[in-house]
TIMI-368543 format. One record per atom (N, C-alpha, C, O, CB): residue number from 1; residue in three letters; atom name; x, y, z. Coordinates in Angstrom, 3 decimals, always signed. Each point is the difference from the previous one (the first is absolute). Glycine has a CB too. Layout:
BEGIN
{NUM; ALA; CA; {X; Y; Z}},
...
% end
This chain:
BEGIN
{1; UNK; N; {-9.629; +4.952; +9.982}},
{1; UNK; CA; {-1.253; +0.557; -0.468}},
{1; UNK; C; {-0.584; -0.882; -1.107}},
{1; UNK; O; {+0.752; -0.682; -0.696}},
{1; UNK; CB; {+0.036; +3.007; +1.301}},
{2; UNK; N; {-1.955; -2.326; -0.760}},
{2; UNK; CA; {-0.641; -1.089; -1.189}},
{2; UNK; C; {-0.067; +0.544; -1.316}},
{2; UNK; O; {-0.449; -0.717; -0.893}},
{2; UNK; CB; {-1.024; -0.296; +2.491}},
{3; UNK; N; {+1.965; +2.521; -1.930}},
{3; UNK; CA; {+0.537; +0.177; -1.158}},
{3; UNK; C; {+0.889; -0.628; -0.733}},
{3; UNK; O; {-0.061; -0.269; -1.199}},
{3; UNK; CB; {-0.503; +1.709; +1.959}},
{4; UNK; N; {+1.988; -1.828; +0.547}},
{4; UNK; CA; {+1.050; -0.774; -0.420}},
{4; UNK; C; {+0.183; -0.518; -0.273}},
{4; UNK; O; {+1.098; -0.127; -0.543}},
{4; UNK; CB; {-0.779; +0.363; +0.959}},
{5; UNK; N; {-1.469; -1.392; -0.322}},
{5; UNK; CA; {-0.044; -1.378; +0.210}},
{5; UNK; C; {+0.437; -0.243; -1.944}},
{5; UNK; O; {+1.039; -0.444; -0.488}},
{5; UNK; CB; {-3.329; +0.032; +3.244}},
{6; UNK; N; {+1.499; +0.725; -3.191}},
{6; UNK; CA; {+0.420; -0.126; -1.883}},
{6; UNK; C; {+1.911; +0.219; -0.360}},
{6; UNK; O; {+0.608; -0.496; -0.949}},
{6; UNK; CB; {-3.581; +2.095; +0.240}},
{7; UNK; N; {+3.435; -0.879; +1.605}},
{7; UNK; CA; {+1.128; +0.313; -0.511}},
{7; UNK; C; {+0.885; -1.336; +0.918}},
{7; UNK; O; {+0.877; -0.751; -0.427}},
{7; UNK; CB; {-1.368; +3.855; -0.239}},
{8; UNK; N; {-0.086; -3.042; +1.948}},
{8; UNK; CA; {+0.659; -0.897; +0.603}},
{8; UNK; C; {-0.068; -1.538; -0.679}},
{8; UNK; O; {+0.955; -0.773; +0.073}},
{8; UNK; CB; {-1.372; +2.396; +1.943}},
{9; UNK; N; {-0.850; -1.956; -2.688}},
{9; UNK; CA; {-0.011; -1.183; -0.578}},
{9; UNK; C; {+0.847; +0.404; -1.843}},
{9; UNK; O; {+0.143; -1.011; -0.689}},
{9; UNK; CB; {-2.861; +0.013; +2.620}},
{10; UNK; N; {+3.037; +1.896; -2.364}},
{10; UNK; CA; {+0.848; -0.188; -0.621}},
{10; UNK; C; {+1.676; -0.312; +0.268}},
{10; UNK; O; {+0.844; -0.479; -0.758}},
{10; UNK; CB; {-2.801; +1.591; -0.037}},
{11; UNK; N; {+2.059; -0.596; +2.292}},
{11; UNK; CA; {+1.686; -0.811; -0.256}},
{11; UNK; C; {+0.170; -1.154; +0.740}},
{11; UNK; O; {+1.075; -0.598; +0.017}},
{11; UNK; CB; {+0.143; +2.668; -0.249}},
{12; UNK; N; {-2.420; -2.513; +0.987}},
{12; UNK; CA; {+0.539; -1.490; +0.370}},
{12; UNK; C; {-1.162; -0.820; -0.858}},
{12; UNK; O; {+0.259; -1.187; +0.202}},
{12; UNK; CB; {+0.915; +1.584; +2.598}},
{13; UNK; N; {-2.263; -0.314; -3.610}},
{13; UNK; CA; {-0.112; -0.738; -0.460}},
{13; UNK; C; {-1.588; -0.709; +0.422}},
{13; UNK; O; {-0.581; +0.540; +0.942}},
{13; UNK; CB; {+3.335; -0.321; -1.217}},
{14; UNK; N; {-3.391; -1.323; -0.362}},
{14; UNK; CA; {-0.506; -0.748; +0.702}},
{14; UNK; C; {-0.532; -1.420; -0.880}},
{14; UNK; O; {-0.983; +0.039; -0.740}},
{14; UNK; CB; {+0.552; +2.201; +2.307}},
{15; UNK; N; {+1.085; -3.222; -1.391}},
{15; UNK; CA; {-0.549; -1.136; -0.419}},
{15; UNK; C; {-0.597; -0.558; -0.609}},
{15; UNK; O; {+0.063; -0.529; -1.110}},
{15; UNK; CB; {+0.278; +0.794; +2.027}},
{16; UNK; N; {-1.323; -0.107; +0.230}},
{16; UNK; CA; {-1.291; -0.428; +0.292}},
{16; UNK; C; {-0.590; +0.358; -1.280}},
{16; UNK; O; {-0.412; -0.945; -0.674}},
{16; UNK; CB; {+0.328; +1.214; +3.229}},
{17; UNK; N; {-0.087; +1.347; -3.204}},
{17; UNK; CA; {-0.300; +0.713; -0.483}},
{17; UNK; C; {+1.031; -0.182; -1.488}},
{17; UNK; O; {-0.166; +0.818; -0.905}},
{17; UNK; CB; {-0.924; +0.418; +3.319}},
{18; UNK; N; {+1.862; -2.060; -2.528}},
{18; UNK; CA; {+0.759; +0.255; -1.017}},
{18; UNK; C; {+0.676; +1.504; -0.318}},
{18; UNK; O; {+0.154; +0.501; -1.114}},
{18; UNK; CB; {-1.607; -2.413; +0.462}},
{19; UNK; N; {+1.796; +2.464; +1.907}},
{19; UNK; CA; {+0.823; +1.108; -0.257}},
{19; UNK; C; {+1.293; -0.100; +0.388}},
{19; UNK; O; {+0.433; -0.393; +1.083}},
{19; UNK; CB; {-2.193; +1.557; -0.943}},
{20; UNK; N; {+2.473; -0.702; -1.296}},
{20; UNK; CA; {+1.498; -0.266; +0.445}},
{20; UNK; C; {+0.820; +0.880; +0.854}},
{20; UNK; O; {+0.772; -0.319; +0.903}},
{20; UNK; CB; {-0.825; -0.654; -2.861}},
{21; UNK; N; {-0.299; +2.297; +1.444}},
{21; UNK; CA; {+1.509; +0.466; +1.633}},
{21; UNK; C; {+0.700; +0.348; -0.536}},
{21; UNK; O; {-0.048; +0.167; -1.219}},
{21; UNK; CB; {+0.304; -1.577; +2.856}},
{22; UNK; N; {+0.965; +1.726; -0.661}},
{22; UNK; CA; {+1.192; +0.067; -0.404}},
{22; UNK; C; {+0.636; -1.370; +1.040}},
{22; UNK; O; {-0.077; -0.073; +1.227}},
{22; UNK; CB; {+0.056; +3.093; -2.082}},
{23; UNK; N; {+0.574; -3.904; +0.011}},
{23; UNK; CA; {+0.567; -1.139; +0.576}},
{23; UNK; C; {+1.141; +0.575; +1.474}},
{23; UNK; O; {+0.814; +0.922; +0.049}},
{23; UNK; CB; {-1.079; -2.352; -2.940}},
{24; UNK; N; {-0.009; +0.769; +3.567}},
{24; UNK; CA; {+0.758; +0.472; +1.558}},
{24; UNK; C; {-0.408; +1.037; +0.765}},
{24; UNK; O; {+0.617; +0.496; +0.942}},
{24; UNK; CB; {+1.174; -1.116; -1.807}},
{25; UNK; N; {-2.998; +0.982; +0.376}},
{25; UNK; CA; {-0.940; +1.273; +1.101}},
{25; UNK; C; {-0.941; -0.244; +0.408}},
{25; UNK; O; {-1.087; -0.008; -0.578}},
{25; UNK; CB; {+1.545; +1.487; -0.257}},
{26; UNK; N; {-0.162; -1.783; +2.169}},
{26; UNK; CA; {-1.277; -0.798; +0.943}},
{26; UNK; C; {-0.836; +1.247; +0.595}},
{26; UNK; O; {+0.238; +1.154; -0.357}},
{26; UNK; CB; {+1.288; -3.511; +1.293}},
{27; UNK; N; {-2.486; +2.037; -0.038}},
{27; UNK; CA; {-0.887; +0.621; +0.527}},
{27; UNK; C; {+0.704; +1.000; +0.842}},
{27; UNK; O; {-0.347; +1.173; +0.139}},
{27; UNK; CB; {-1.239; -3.012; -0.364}},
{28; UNK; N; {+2.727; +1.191; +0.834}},
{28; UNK; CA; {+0.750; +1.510; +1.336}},
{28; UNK; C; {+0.632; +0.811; -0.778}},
{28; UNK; O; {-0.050; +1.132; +0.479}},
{28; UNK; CB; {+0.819; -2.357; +1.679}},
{29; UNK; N; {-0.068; +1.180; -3.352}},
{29; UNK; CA; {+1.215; +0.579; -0.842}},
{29; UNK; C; {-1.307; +0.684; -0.699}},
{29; UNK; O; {-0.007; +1.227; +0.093}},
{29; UNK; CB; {+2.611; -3.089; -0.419}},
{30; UNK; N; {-3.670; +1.302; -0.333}},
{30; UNK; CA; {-0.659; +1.367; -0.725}},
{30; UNK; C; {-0.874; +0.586; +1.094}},
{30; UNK; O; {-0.429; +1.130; -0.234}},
{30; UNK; CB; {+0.283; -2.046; -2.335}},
{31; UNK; N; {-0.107; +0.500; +3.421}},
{31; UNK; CA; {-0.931; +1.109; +1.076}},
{31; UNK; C; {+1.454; +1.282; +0.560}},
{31; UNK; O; {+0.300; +1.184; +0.152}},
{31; UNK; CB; {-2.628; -3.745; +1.233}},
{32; UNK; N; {+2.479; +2.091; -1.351}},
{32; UNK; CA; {+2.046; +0.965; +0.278}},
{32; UNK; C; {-0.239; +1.094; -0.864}},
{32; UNK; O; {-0.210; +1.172; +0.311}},
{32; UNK; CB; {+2.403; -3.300; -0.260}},
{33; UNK; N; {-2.115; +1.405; -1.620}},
{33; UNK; CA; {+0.382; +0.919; -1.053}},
{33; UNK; C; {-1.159; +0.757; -0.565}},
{33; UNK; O; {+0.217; +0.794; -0.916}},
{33; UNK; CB; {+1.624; -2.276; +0.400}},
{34; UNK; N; {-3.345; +1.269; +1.087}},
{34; UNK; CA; {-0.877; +0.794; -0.802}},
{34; UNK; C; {+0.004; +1.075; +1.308}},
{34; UNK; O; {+0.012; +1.202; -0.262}},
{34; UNK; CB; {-1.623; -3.074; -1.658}},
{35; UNK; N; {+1.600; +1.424; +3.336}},
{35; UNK; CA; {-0.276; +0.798; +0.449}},
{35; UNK; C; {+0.769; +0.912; +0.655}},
{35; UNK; O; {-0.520; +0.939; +0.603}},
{35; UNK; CB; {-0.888; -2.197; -0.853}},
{36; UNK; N; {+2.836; +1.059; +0.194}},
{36; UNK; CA; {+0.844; +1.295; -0.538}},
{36; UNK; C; {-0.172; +0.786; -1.467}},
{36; UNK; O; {-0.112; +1.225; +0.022}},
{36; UNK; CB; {+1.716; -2.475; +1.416}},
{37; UNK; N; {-1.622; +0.622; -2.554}},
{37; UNK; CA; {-0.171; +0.910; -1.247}},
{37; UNK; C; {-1.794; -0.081; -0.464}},
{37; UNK; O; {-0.382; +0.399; -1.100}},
{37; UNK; CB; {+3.354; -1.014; +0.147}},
{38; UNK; N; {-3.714; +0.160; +1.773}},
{38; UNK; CA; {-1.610; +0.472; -0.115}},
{38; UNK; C; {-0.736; -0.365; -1.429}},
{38; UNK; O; {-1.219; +0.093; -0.142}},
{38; UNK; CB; {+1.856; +2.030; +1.734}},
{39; UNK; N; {+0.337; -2.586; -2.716}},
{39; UNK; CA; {-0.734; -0.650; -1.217}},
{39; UNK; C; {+1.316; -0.855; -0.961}},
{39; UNK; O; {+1.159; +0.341; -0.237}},
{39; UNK; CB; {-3.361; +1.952; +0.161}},
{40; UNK; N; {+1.633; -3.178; -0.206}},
{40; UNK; CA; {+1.100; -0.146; -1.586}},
{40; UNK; C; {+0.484; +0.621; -1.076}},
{40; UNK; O; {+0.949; -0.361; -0.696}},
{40; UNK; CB; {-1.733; -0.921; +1.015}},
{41; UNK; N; {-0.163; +2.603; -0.486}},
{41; UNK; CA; {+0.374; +1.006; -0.144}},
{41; UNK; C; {+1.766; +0.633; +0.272}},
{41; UNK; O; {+1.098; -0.063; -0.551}},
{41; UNK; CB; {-3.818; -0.133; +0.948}},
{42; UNK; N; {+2.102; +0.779; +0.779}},
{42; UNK; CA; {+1.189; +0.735; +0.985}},
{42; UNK; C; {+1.068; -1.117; +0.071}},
{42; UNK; O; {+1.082; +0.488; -0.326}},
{42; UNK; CB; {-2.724; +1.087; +2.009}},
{43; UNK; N; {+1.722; -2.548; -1.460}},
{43; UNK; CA; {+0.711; -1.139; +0.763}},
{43; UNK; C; {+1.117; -0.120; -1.533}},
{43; UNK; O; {+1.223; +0.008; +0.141}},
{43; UNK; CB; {-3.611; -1.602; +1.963}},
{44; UNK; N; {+1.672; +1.478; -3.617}},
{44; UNK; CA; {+1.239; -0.098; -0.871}},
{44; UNK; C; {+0.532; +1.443; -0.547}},
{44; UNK; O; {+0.940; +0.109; -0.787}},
{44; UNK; CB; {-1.820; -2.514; +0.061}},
{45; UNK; N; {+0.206; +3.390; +1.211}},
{45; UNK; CA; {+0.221; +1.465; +0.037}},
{45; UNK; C; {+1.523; +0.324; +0.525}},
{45; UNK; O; {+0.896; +0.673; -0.509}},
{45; UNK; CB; {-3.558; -0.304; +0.979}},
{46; UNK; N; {+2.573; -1.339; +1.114}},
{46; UNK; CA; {+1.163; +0.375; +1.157}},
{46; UNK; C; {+0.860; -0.909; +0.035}},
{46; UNK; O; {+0.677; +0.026; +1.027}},
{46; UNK; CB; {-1.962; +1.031; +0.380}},
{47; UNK; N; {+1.732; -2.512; -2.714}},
{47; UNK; CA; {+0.533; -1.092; +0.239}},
{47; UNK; C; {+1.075; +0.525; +0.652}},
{47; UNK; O; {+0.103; -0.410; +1.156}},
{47; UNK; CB; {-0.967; -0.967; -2.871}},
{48; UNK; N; {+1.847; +2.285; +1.294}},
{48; UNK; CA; {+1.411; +0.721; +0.414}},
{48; UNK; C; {-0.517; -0.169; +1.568}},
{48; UNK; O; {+0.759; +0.871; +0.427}},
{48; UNK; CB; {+0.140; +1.213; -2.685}},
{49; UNK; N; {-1.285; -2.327; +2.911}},
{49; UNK; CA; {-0.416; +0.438; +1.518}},
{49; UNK; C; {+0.290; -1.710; +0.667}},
{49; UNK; O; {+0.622; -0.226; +1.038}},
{49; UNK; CB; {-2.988; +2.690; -1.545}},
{50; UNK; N; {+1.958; -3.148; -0.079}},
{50; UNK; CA; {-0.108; -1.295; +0.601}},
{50; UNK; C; {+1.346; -0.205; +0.304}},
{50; UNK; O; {+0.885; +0.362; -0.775}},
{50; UNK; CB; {-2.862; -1.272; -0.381}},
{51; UNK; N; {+2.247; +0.259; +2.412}},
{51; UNK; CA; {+1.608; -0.016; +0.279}},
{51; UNK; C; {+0.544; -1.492; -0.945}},
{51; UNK; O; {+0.848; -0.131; -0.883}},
{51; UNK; CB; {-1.024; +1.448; +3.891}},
{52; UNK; N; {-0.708; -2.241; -2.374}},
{52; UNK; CA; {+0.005; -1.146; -0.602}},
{52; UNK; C; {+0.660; -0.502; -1.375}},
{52; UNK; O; {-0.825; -0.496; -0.768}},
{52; UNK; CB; {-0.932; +0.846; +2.106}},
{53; UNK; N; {+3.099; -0.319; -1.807}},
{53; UNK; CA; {+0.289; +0.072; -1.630}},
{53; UNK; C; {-1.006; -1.287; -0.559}},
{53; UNK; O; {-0.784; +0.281; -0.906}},
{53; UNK; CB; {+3.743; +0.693; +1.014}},
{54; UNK; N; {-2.939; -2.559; +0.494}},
{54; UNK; CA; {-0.577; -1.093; -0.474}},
{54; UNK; C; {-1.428; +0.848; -0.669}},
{54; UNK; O; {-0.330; +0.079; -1.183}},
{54; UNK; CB; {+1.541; -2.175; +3.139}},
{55; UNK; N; {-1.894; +2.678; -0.732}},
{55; UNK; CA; {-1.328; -0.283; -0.188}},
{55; UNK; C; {-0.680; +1.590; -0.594}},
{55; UNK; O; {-1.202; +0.246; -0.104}},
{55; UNK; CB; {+1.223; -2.472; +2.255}},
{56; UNK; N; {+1.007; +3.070; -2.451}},
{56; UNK; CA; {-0.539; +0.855; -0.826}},
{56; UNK; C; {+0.192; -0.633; -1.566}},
{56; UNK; O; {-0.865; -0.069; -0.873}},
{56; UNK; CB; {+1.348; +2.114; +2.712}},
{57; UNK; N; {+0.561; -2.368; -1.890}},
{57; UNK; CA; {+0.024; -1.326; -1.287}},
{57; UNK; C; {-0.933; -0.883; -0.557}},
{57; UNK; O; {-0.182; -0.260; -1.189}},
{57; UNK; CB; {+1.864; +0.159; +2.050}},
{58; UNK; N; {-2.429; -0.461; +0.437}},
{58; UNK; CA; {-0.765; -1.205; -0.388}},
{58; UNK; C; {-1.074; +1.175; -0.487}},
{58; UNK; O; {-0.672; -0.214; -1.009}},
{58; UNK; CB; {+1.284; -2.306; +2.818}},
{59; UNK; N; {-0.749; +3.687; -1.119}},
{59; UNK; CA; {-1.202; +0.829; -0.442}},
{59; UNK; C; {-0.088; +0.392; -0.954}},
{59; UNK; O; {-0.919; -0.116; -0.810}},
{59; UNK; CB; {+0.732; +0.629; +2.259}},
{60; UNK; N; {+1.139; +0.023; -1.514}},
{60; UNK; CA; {+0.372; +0.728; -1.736}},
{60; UNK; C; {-0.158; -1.099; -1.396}},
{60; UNK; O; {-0.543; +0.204; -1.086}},
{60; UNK; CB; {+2.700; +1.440; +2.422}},
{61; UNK; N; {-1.521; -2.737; -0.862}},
{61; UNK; CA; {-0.673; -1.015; -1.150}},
{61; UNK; C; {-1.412; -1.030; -0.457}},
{61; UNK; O; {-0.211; -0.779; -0.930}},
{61; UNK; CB; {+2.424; +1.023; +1.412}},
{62; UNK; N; {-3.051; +0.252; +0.775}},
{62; UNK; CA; {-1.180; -0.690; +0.107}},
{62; UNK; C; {-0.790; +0.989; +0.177}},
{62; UNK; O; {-1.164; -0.242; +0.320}},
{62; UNK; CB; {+1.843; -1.745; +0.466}},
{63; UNK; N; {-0.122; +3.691; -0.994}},
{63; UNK; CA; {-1.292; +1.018; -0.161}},
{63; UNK; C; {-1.444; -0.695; -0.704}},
{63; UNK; O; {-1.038; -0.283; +0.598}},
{63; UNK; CB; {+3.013; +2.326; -0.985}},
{64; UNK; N; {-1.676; -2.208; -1.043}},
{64; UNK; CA; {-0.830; -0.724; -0.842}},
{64; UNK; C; {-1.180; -0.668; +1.221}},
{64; UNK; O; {-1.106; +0.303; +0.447}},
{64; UNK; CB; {+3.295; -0.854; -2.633}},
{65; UNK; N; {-1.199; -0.487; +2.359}},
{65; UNK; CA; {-0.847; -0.956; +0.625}},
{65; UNK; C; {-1.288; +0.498; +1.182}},
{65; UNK; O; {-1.153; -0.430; -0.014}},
{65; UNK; CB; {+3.496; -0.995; -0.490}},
{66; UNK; N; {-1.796; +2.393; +1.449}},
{66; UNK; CA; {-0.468; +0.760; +0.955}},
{66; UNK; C; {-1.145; +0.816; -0.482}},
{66; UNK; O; {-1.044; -0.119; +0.640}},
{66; UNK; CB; {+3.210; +0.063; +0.362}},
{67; UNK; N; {-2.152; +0.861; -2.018}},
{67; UNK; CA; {-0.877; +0.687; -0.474}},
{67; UNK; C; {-1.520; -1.139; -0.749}},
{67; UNK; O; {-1.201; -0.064; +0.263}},
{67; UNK; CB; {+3.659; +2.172; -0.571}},
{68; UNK; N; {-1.734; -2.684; -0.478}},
{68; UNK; CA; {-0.722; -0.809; -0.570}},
{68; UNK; C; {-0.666; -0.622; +1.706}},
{68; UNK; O; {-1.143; +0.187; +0.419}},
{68; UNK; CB; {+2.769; -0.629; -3.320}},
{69; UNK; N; {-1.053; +0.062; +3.265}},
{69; UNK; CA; {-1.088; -1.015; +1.364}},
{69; UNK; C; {-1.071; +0.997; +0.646}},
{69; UNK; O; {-1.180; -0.247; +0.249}},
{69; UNK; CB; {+3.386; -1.425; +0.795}},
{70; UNK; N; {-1.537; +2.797; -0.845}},
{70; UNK; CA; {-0.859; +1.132; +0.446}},
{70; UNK; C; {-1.478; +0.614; -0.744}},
{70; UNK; O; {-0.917; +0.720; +0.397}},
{70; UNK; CB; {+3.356; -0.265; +0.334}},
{71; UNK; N; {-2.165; -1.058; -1.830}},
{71; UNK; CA; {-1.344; +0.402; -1.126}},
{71; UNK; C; {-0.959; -1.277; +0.762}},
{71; UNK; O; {-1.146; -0.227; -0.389}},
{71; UNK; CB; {+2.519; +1.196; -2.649}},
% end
């Protein structure tokens, strides 16, 4: 949905744009993760949910980063 699109460009990021991301979350891994948990919001709400140990990790330490890109 094109609501998403803001949250989705907070966890992978964009360049181009000088937005950073969360380092190692590409376009398939955050289209995955917004559109099972529907915002960045919800998504660090439900980290306990992510099976993934690496990459709830990488999330949890680059929240910052994610939010901030999302502004």
């Amino acid at each position: 949905d094109p609501e998403k699109i803001i949250d989705l460009l907070g966890l992978m990021g964009d360049s181009s744009d000088n937005v950073p991301g969360v380092p190692g979350i590409g376009i398939k891994t955050a289209a995955e993760l917004i559109n099972k948990y529907k915002n960045l919001d919800n998504l660090f709400k439900m980290m306990k949910e992510i099976p993934q140990k690496k990459r709830r990790e990488t999330l949890l330490e680059n929240k910052s980063k994610a939010i901030l890109s999302k502004r």
